[in-house]
ZAVEXNU-358115 format. One record per residue: residue in three letters; z, y, x negated of N, C-alpha, C in turn. Coordinates in steps of 0.05 Angstrom, whole numbers, plus 32768, in hexadecimal, padded with zeros to 4 digits. Layout:
N
ALAZYXZYXZYX;...
//
This chain:
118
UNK7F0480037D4B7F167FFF7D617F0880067D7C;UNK7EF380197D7B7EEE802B7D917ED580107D9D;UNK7EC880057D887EAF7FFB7D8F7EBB7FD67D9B;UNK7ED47FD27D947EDB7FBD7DA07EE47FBC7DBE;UNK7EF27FD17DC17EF57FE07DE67EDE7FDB7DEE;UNK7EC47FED7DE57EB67FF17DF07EAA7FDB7DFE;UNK7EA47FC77DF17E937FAD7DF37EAD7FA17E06;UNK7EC27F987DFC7ECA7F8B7E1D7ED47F987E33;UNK7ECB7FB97E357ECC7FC07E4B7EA67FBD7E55;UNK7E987FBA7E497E807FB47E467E837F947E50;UNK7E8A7F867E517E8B7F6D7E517E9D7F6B7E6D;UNK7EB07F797E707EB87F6F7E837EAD7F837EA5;UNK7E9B7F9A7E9E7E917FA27EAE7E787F8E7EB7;UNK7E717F7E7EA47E597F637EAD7E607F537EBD;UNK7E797F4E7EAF7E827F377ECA7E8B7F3E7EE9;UNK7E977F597EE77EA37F647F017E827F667F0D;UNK7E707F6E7EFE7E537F767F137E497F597F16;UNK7E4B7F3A7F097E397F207F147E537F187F23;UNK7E6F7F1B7F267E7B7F127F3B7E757F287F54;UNK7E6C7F427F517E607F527F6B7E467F467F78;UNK7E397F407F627E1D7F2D7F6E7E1B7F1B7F71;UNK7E367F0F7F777E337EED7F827E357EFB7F9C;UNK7E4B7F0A7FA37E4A7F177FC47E347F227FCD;UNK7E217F307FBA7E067F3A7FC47DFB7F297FD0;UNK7DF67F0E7FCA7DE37F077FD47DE57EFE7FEE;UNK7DFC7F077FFA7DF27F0E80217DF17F1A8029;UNK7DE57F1F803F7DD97F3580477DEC7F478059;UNK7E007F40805B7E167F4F80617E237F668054;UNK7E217F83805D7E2E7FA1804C7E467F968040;UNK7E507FA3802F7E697FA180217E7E7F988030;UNK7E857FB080487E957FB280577E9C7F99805D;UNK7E817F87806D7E8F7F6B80797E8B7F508062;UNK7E967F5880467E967F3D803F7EAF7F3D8034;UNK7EB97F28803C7EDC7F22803D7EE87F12801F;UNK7EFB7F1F80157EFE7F1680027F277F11800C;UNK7F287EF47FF97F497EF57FFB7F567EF47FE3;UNK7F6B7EF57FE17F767F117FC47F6E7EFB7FB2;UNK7F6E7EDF7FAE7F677ECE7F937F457EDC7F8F;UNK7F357EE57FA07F1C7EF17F987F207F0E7F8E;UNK7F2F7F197F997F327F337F8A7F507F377F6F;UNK7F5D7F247F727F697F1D7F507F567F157F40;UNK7F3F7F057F457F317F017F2E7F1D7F117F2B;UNK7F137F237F397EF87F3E7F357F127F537F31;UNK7F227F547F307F347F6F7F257F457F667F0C;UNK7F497F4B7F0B7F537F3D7EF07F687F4A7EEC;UNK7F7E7F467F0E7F9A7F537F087FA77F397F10;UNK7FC27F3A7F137FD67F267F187FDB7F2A7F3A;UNK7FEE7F157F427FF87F177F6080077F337F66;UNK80157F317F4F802E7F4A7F54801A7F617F4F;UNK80057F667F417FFF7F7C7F407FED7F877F60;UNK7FE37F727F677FD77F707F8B7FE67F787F9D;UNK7FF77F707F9780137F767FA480167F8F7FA6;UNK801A7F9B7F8B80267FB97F8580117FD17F90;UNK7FF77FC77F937FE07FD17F957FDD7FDB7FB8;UNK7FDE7FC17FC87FE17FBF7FE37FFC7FCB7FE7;UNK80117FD27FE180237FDF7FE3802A7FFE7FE2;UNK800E80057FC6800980217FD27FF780297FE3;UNK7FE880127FF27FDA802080027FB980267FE6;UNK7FB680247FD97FA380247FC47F8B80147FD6;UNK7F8A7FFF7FD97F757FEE7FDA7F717FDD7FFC;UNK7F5A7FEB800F7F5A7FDF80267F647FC58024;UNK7F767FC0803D7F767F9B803E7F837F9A8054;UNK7F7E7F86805F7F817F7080817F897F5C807D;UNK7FA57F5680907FB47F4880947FAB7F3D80B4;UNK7FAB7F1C80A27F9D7F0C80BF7FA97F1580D9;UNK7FC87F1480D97FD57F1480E77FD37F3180FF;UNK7FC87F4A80F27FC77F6481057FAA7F5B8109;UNK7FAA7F6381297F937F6481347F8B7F848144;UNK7F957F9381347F8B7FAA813B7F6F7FB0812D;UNK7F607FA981217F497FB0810D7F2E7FAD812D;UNK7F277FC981247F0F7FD4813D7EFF7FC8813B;UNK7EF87FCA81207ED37FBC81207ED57F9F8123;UNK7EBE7F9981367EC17F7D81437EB77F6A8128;UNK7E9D7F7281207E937F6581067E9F7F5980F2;UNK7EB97F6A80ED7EC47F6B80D97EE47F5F80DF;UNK7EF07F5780EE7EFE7F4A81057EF57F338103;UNK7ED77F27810C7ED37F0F810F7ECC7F0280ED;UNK7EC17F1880E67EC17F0D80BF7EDB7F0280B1;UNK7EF77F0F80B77F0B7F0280B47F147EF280BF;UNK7F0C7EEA80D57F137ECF80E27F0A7EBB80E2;UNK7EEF7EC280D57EDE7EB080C87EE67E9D80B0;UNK7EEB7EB980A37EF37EB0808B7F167EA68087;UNK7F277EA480A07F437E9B809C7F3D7E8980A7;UNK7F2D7E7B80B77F2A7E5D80CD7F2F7E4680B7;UNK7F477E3C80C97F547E2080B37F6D7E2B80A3;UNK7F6D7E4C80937F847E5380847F9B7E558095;UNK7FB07E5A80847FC77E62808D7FC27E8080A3;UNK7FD27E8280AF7FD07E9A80C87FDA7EB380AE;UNK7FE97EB280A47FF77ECD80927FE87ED78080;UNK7FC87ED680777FB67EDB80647FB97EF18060;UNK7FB07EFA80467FA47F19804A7F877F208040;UNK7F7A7F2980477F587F2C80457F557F54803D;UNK7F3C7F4980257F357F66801C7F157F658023;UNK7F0C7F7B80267EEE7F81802B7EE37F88800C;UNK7ECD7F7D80097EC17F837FF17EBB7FA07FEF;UNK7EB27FB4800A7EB07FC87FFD7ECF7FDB7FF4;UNK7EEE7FD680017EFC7FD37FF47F057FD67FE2;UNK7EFC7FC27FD37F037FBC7FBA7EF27FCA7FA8;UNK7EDA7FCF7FAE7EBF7FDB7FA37ED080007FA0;UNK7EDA800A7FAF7EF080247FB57F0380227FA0;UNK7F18800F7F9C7F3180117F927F1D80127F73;UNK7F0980067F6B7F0080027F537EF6801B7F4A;UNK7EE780237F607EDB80447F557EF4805D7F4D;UNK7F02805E7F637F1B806C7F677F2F80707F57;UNK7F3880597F487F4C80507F357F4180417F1A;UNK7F24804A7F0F7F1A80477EF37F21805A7EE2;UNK7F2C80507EDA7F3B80627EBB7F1D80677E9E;UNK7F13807C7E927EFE80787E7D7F12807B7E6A;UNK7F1780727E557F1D806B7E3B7F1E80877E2C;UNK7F35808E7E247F3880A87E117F1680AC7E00;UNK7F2480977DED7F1280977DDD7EE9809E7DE0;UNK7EE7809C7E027ECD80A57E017ECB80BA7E10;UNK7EDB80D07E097EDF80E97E0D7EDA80FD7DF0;UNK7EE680ED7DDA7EE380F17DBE7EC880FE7DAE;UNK7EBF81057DA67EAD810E7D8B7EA981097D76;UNK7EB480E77D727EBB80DD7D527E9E80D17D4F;UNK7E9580CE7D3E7E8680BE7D357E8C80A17D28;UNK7E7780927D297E8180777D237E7980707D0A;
//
């Protein structure tokens, strides 16, 4: 039982790291690369309502097109970049962000706390 967890949390830590390295490859810090929640439902492989519940505690940075209070100019013009053509009511997450809520809120598995042998 223990060695089947293992492998698709093994498996699914692969894919969360080659969907991080499709964003690597610009040369832009974490901070300014803009993701909108269909990009971070599928690298967190949760549902709408759970995005929802998430942004509601306050858990996970995120920007709403609509407030224009956000200081950093860079990062200001990265979301406007990235909303030009969308609807005005978006909401936009920063990859490093999301890179936070993932470190912050990883749960390790009882079981590899254990002493059993296999």
């Amino acid at each position: 039982m223990g060695r089947s967890n293992d492998s698709s949390l093994n498996k699914r830590v692969l894919e969360l790291s080659e969907k991080i390295n499709q964003f690597s490859s610009t040369p832009l810090p974490p901070e300014f690369i803009i993701l909108d929640d269909v990009d971070v439902i599928n690298i967190l492989k949760i549902s709408k309502r759970k995005l929802f519940e998430i942004r509601q505690k306050r858990e996970i940075e995120f920007h709403p097109t609509s407030r224009t209070g956000i200081k950093d100019k860079r990062l200001r013009n990265a979301i406007a970049e990235k909303a030009k053509g969308r609807r005005a009511s978006k909401i936009y997450y920063t990859l490093r962000g999301v890179l936070n809520y993932i470190q912050r809120y990883t749960v390790t598995p009882l079981y590899s706390h254990l002493n059993i042998a296999s």
